[in-house]
PyMOL commands that place a pseudoatom at each C-alpha (Angstrom):
pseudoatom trace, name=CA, resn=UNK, resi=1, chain=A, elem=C, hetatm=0, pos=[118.028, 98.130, 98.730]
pseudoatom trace, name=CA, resn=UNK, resi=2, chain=A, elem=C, hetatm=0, pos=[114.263, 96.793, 98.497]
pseudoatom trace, name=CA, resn=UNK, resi=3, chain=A, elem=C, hetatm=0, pos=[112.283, 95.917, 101.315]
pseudoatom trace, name=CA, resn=UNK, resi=4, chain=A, elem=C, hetatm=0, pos=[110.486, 92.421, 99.967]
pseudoatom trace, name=CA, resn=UNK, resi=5, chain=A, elem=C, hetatm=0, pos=[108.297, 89.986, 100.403]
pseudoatom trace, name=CA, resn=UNK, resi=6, chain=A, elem=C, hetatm=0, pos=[106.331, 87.120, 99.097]
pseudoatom trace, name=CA, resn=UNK, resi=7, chain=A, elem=C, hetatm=0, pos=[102.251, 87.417, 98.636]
pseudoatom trace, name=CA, resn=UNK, resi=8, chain=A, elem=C, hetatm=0, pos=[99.193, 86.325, 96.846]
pseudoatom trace, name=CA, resn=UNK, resi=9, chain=A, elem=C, hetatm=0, pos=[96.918, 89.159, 94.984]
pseudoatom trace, name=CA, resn=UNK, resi=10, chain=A, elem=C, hetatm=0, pos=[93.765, 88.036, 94.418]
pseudoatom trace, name=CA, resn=UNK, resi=11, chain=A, elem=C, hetatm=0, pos=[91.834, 89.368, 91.280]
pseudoatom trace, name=CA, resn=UNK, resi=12, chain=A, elem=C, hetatm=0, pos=[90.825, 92.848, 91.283]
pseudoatom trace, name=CA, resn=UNK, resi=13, chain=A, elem=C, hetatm=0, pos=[87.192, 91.549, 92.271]
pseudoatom trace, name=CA, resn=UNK, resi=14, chain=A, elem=C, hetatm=0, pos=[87.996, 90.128, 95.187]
pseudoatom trace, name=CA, resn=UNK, resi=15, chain=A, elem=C, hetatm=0, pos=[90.323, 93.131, 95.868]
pseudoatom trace, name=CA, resn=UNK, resi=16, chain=A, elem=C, hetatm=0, pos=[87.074, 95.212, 95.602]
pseudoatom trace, name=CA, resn=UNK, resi=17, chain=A, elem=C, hetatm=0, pos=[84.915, 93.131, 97.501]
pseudoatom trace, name=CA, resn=UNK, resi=18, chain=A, elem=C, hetatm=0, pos=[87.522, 93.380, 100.265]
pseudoatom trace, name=CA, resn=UNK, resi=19, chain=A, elem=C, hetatm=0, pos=[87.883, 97.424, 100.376]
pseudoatom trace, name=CA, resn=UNK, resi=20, chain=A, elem=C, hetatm=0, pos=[84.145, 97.496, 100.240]
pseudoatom trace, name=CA, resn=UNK, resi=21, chain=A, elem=C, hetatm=0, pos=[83.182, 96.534, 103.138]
pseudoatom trace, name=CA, resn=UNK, resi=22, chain=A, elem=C, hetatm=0, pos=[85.343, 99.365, 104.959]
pseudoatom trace, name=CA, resn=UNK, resi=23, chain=A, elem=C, hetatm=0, pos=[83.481, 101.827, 106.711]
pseudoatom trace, name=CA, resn=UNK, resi=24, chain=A, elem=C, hetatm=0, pos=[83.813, 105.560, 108.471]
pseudoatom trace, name=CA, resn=UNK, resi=25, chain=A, elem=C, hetatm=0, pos=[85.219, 104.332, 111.763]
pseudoatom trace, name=CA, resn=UNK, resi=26, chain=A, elem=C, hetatm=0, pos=[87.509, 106.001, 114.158]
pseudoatom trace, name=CA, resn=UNK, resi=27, chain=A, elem=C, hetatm=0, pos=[90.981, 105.724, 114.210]
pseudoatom trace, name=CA, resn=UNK, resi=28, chain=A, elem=C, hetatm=0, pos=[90.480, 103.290, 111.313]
pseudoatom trace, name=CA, resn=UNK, resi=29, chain=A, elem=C, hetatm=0, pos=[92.958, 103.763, 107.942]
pseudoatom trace, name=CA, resn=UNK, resi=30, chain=A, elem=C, hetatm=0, pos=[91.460, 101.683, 105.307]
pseudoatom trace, name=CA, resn=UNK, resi=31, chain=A, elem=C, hetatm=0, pos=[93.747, 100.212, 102.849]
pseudoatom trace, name=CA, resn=UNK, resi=32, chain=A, elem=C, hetatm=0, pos=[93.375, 100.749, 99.301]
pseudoatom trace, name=CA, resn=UNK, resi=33, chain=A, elem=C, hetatm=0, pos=[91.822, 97.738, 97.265]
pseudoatom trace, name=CA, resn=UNK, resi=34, chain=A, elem=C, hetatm=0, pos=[94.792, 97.753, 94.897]
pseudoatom trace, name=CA, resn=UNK, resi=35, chain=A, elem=C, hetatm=0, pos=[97.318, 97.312, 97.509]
pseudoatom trace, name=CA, resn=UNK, resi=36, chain=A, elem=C, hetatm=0, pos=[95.128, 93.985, 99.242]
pseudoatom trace, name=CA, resn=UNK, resi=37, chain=A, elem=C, hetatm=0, pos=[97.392, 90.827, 99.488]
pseudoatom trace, name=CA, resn=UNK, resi=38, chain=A, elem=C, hetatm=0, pos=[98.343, 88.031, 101.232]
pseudoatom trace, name=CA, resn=UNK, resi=39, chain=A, elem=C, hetatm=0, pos=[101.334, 87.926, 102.627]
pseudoatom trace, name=CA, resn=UNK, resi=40, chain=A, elem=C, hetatm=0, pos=[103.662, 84.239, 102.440]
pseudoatom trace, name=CA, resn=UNK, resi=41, chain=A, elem=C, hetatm=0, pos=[107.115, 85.406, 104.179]
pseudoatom trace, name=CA, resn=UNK, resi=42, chain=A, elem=C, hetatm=0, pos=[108.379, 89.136, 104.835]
pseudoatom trace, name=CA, resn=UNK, resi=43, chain=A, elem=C, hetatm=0, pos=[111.929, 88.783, 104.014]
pseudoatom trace, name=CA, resn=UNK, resi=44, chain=A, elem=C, hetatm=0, pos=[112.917, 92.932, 104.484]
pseudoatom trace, name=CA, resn=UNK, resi=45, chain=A, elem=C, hetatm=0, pos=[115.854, 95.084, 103.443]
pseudoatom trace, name=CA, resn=UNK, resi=46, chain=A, elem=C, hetatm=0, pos=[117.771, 92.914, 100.617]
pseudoatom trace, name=CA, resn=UNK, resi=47, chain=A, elem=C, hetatm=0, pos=[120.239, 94.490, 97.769]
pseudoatom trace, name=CA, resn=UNK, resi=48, chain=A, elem=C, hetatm=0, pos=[119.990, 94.171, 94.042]
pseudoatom trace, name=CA, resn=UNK, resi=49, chain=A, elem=C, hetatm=0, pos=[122.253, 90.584, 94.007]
pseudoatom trace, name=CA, resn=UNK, resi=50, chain=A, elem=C, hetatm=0, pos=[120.152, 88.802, 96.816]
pseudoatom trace, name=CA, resn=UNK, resi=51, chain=A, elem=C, hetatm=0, pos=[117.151, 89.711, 95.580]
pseudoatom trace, name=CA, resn=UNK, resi=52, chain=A, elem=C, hetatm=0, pos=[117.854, 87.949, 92.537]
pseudoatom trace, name=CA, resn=UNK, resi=53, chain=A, elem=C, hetatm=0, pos=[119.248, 84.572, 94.098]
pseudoatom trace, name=CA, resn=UNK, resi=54, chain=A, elem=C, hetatm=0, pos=[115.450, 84.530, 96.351]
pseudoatom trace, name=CA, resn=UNK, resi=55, chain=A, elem=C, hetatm=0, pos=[113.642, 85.023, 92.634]
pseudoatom trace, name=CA, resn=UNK, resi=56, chain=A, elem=C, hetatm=0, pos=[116.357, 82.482, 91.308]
pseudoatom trace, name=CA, resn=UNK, resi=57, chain=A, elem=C, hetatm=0, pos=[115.437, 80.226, 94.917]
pseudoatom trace, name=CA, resn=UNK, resi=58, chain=A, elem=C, hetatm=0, pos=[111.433, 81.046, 94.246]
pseudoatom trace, name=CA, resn=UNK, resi=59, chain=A, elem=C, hetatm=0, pos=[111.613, 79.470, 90.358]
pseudoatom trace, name=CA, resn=UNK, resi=60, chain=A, elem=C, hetatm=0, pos=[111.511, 75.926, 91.774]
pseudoatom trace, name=CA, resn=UNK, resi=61, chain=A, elem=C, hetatm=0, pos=[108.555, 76.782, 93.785]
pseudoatom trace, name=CA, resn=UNK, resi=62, chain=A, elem=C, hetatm=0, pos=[106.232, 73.563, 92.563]
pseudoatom trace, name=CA, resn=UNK, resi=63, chain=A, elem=C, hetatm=0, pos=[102.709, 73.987, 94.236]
pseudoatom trace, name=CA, resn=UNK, resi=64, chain=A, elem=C, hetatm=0, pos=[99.673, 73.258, 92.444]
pseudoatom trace, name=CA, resn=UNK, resi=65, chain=A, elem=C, hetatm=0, pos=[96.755, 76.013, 91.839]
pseudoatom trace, name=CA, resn=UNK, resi=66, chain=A, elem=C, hetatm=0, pos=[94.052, 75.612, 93.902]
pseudoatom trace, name=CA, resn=UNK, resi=67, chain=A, elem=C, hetatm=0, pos=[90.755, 77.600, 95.424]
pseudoatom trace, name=CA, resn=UNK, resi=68, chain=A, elem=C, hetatm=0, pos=[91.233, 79.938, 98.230]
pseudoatom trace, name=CA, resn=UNK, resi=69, chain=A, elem=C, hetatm=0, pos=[88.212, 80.812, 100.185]
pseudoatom trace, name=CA, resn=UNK, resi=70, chain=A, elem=C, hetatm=0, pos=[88.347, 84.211, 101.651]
pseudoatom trace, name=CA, resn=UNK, resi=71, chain=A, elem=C, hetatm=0, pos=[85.992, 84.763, 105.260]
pseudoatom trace, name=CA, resn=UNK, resi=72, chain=A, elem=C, hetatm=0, pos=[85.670, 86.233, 108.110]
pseudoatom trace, name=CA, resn=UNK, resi=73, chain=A, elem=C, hetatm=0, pos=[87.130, 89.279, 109.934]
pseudoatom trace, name=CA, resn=UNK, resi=74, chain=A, elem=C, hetatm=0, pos=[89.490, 90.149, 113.189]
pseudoatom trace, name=CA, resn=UNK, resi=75, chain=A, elem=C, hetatm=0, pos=[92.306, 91.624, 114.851]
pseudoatom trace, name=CA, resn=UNK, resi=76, chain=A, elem=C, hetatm=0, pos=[95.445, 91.736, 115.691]
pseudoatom trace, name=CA, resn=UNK, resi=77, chain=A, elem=C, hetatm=0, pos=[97.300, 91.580, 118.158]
pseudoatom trace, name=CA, resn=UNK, resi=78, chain=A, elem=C, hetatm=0, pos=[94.795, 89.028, 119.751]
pseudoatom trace, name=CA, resn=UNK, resi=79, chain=A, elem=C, hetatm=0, pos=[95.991, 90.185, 123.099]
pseudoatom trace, name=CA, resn=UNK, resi=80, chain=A, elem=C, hetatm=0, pos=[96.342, 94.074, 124.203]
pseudoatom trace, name=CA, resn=UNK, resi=81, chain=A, elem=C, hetatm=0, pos=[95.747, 97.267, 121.321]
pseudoatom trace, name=CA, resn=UNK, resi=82, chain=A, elem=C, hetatm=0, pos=[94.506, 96.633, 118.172]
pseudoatom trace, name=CA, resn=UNK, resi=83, chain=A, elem=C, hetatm=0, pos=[96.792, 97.423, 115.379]
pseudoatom trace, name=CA, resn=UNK, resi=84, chain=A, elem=C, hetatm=0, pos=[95.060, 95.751, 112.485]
pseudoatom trace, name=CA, resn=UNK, resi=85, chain=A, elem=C, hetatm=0, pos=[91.834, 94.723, 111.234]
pseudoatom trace, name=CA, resn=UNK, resi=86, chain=A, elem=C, hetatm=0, pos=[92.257, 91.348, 108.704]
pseudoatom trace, name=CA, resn=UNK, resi=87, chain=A, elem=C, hetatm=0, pos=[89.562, 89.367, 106.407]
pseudoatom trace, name=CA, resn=UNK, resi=88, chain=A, elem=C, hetatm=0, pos=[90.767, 85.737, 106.611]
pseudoatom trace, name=CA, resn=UNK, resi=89, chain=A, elem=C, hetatm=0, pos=[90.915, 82.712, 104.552]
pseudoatom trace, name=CA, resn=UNK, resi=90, chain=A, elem=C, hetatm=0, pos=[87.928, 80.306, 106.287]
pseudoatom trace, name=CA, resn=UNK, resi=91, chain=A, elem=C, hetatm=0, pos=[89.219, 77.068, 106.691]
pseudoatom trace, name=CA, resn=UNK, resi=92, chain=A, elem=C, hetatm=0, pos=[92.624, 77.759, 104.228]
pseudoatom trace, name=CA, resn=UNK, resi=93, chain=A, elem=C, hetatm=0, pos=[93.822, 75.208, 102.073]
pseudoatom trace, name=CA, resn=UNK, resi=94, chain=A, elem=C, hetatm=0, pos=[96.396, 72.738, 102.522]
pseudoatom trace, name=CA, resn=UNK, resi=95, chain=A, elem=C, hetatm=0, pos=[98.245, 73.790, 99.449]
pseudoatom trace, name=CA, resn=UNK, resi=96, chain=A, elem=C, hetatm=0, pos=[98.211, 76.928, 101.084]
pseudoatom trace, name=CA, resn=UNK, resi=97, chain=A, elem=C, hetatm=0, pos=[100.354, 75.478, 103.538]
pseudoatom trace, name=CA, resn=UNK, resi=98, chain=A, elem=C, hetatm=0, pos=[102.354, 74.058, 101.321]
pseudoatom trace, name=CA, resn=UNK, resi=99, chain=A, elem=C, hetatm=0, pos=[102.866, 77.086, 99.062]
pseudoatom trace, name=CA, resn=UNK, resi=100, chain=A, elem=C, hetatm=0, pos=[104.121, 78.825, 102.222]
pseudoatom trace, name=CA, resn=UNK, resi=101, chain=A, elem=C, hetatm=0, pos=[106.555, 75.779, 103.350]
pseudoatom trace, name=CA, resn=UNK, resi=102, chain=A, elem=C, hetatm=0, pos=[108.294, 75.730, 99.961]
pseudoatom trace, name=CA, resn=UNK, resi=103, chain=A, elem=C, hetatm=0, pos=[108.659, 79.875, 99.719]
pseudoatom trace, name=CA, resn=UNK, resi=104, chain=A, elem=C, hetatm=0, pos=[110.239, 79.374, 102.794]
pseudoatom trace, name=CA, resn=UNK, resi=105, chain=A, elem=C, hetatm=0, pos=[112.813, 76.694, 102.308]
pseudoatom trace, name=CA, resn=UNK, resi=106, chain=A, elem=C, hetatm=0, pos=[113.481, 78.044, 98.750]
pseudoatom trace, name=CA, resn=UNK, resi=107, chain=A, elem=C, hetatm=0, pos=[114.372, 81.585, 100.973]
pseudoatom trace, name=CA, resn=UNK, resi=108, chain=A, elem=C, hetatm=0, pos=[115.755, 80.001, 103.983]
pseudoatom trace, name=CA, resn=UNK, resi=109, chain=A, elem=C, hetatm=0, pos=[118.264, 78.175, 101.140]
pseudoatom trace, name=CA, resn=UNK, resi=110, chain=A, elem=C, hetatm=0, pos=[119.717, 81.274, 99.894]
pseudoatom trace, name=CA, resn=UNK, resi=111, chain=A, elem=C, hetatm=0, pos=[120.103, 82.995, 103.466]
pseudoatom trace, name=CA, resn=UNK, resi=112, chain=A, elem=C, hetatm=0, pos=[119.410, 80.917, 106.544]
pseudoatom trace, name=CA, resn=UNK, resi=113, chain=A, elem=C, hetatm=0, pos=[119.234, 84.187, 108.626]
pseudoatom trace, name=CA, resn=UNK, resi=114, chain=A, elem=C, hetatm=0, pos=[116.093, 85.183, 107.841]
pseudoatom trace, name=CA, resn=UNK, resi=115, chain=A, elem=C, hetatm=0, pos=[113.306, 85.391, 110.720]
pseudoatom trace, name=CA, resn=UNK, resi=116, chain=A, elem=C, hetatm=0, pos=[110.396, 82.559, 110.632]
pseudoatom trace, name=CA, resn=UNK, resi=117, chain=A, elem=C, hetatm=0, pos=[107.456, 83.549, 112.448]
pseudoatom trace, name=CA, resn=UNK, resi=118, chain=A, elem=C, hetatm=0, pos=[104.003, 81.549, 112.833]
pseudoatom trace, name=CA, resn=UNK, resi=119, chain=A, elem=C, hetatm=0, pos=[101.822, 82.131, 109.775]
pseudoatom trace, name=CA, resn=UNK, resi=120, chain=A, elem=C, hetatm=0, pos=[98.502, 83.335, 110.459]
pseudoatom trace, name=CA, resn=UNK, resi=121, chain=A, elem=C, hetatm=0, pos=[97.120, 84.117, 106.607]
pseudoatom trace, name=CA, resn=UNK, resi=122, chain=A, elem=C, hetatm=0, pos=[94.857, 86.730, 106.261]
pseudoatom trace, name=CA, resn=UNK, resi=123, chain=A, elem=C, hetatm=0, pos=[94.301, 90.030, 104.320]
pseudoatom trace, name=CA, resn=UNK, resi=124, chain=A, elem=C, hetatm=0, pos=[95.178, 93.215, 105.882]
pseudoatom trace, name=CA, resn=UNK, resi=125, chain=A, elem=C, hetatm=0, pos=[92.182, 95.498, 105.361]
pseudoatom trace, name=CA, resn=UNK, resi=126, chain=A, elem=C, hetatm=0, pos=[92.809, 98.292, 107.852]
pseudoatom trace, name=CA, resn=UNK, resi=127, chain=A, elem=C, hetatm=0, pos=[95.184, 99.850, 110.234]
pseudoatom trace, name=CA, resn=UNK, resi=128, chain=A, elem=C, hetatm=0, pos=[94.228, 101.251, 113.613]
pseudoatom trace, name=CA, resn=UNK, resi=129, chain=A, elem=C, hetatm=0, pos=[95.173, 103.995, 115.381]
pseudoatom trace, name=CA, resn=UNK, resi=130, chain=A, elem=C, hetatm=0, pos=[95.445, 105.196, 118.841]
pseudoatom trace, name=CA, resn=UNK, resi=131, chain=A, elem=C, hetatm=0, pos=[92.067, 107.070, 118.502]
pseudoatom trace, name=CA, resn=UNK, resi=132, chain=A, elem=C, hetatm=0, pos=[90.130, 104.231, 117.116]
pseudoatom trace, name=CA, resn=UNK, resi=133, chain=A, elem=C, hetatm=0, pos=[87.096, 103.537, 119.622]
pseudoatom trace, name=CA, resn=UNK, resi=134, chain=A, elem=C, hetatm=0, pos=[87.273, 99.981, 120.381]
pseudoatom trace, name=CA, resn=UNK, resi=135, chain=A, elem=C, hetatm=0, pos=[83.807, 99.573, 121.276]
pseudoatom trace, name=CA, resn=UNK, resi=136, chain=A, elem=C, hetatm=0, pos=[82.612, 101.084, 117.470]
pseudoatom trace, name=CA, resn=UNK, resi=137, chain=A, elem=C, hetatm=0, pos=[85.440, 98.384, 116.194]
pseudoatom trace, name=CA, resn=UNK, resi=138, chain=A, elem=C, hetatm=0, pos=[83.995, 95.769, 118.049]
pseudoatom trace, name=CA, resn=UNK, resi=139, chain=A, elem=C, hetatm=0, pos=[80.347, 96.430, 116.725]
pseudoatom trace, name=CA, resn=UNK, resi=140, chain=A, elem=C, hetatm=0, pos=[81.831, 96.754, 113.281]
pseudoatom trace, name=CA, resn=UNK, resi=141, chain=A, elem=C, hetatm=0, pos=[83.248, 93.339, 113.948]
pseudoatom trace, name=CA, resn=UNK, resi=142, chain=A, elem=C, hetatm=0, pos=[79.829, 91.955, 114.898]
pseudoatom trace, name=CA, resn=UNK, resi=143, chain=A, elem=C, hetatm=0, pos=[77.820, 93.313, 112.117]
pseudoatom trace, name=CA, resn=UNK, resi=144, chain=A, elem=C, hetatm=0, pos=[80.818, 91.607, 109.581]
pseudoatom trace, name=CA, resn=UNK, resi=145, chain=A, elem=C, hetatm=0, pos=[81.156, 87.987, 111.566]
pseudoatom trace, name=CA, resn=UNK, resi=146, chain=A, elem=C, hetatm=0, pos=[79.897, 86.321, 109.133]
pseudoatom trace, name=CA, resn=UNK, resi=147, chain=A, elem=C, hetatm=0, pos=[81.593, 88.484, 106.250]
pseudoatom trace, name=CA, resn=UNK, resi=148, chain=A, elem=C, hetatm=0, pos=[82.860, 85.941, 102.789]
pseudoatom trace, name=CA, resn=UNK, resi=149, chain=A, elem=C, hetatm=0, pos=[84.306, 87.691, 99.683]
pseudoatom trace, name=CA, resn=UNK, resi=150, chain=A, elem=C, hetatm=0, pos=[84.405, 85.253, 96.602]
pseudoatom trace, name=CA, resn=UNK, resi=151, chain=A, elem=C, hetatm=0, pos=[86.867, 82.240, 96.358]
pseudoatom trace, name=CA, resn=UNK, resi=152, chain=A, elem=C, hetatm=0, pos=[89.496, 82.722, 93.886]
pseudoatom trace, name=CA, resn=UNK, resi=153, chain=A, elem=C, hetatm=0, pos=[92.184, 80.644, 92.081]
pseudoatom trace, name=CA, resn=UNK, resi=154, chain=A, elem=C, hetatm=0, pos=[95.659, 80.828, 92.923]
pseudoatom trace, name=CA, resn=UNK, resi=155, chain=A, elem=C, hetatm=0, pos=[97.145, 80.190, 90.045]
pseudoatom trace, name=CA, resn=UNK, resi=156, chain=A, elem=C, hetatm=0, pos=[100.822, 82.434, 90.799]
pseudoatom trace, name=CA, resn=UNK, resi=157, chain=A, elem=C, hetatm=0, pos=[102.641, 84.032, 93.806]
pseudoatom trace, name=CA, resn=UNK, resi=158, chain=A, elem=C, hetatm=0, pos=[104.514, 87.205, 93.859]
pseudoatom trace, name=CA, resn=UNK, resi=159, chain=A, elem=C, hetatm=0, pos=[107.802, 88.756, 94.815]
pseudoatom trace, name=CA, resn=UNK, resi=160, chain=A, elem=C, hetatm=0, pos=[107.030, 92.227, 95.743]
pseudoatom trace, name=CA, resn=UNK, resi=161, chain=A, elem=C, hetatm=0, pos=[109.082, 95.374, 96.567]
pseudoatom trace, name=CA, resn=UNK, resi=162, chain=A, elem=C, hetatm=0, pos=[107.418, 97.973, 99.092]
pseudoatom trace, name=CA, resn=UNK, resi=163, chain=A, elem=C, hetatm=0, pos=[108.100, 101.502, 99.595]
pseudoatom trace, name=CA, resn=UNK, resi=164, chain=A, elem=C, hetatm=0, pos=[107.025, 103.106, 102.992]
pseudoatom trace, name=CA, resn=UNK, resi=165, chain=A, elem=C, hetatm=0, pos=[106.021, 106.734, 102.198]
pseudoatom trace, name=CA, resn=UNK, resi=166, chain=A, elem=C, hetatm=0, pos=[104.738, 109.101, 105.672]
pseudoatom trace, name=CA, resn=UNK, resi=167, chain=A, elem=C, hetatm=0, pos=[101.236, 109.546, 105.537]
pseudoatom trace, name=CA, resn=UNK, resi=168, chain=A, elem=C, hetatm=0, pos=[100.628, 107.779, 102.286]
pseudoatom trace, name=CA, resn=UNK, resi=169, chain=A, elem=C, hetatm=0, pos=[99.538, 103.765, 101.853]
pseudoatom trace, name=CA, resn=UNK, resi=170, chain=A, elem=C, hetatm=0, pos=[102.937, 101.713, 100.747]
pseudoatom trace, name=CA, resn=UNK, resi=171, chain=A, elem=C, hetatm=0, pos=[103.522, 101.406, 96.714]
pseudoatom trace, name=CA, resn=UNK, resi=172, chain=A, elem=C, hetatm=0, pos=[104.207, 97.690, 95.788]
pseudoatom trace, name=CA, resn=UNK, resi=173, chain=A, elem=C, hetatm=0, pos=[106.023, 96.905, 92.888]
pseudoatom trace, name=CA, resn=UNK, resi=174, chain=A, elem=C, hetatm=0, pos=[105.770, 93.321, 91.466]
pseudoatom trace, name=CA, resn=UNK, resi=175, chain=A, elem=C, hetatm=0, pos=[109.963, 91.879, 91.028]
pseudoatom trace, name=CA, resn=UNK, resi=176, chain=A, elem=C, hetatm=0, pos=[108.664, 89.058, 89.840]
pseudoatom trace, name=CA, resn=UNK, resi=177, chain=A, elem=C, hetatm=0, pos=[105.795, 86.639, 89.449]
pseudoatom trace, name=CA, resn=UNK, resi=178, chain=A, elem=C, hetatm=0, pos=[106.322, 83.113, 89.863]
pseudoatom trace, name=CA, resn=UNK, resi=179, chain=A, elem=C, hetatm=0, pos=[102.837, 80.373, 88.270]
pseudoatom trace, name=CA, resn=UNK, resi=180, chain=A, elem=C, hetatm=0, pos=[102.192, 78.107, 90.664]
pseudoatom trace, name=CA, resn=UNK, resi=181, chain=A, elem=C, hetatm=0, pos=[102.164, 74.298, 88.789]
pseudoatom trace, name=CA, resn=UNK, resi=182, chain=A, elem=C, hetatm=0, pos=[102.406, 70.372, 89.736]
pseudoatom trace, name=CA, resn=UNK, resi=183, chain=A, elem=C, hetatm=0, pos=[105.263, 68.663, 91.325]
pseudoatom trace, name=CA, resn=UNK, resi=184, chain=A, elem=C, hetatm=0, pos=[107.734, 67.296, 89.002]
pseudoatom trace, name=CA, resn=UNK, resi=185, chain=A, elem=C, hetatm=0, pos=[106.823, 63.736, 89.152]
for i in range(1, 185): cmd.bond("trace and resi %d" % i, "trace and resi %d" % (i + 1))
show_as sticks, trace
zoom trace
């Protein structure tokens, strides 16, 4: 069994950018640049066989490549505790969008049972704890408003396999890679 999901990595630049701007806060577990993605559909537990009818699904994936701004910082939950601090991606793109519509229907095709939450794309940066101070979070907030890592090309999307380790950041393992490229016309 492999707990998956679907994601953009952006180059290791960006990645760097992004865990650079974490600082000594609280209550505050920074994630490592190398593991910095975003995140298209968590699909979860799925054996050896279904995990190769989604990459078989994913193939027909036709989006083209396109810019992705990456800007500004925030929580989550929006309401109640903090859990996670996330850069975001400005205004998006509407192949963004798009990209995440056809991951889904190509998943949703091989098992209709999977969960579809809202899609909210961002970058998860850091992970707070109980005994993060929300008043040093919120300054740290403030200070980073304005906060823009480099655009980058999306040029590919990922399947990726995560293993949960106690006390450690997850490992990701790339399944499979998928270019992105025009509709068939």
């Amino acid at each position: 069994m492999s707990r998956l999901f679907t994601a953009l990595i952006p180059p290791v630049a960006v990645r760097t950018e992004l865990a650079g701007i974490a600082a000594p806060l609280a209550g505050v577990r920074w994630a490592p640049a190398a593991n910095l993605h975003l995140t298209l559909r968590f699909i979860g537990e799925t054996d050896e066989a279904l995990t190769g009818r989604f990459a078989e699904a994913l193939t027909r994936v036709r989006v083209e490549p396109f810019i992705l701004p990456v800007g500004g910082l925030g929580v989550f939950p929006r309401r109640g505790p903090a859990k996670v601090v996330w850069a975001g991606v400005g205004r998006s793109h509407t192949r963004l969008y798009q990209l995440r519509k056809q991951v889904d229907e190509a998943l949703l095709a091989v098992d209709s049972n999977l969960p579809m939450p809202g899609f909210h794309p961002h970058f998860t940066i850091g992970r707070l704890g109980e005994n993060h101070h929300a008043k040093e979070l919120a300054q740290y907030l403030e200070k980073h408003r304005d906060y823009e890592a480099p655009p980058f090309l999306v040029a590919d999307f990922h399947l990726l396999a995560s293993e949960l380790t106690p006390g450690h950041p997850p490992v990701y393992r790339t399944v499979q890679s998928f270019p992105l490229a025009p509709q068939d016309r």
